[in-house]
N, C-alpha and C positions, 0 to 999 in steps of 0.2 A: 685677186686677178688670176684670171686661166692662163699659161701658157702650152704650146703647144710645142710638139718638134720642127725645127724650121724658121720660128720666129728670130729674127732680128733685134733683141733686146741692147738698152743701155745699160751700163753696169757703173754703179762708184766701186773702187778698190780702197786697199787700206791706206794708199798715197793720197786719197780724195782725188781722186781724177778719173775718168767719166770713160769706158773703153767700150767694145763695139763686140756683143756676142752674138753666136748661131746656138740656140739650143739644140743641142743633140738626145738628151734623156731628159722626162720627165720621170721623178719616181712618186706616184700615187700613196695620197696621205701624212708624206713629209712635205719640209718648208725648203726645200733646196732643188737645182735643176743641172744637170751635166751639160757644160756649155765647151762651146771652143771659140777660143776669144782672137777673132780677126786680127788687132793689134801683134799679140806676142806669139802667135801660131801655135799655143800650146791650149791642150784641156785641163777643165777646173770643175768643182763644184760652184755655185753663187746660189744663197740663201735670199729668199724671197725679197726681203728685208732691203736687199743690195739693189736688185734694181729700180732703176730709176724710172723708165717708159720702155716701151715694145716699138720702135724705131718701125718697124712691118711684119706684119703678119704673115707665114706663109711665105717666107722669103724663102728658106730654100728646103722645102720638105722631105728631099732625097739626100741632105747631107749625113756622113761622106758619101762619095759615088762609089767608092769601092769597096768591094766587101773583104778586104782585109783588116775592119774592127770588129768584133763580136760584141754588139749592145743589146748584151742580155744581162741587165744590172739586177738580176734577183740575188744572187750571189752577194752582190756587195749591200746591195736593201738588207738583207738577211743578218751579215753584220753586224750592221746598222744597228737596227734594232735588236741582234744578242749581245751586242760587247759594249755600247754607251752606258755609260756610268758615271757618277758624279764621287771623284774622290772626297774621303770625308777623314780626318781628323780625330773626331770625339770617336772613342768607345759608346759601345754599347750598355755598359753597364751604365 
């Protein structure tokens, strides 16, 4: 499924309980979306996997209204994909 900036997604959390996002960032090629969750007024990551349905499309495309966030997420894309890693255990020999 596409989402886009704007959309009004439903979200389960790790309580299984069903809360109410604005997506703010999509990052291109990954499985997650920067949202901010009407419920608890705070921003989040939520992996594709998480949401439940798209509540409205286009719900609010100019969120925030003020330009007091900088959502230029290359920075943290970047990251992303240099510092994920999967700890391991076993030697190489």
């Amino acid at each position: 499924m596409s989402y886009q900036k704007g959309d009004l997604v439903l979200i389960k959390n790790l309580d299984n309980n069903n809360v109410t996002c604005v997506v703010v960032g999509c990052f291109s090629g990954s499985d997650y979306l920067y949202c901010y969750c009407i419920e608890t007024g705070l921003y989040r990551l939520v992996y594709h996997k998480d949401v439940v349905c798209v509540l409205c499309y286009n719900f609010d495309p100019k969120f925030p209204e003020d330009g007091m966030f900088d959502l230029d997420y290359s920075f943290y894309s970047a990251c992303y994909e240099a510092y994920q890693y999967w700890p391991s255990y076993i030697s190489d020999d």
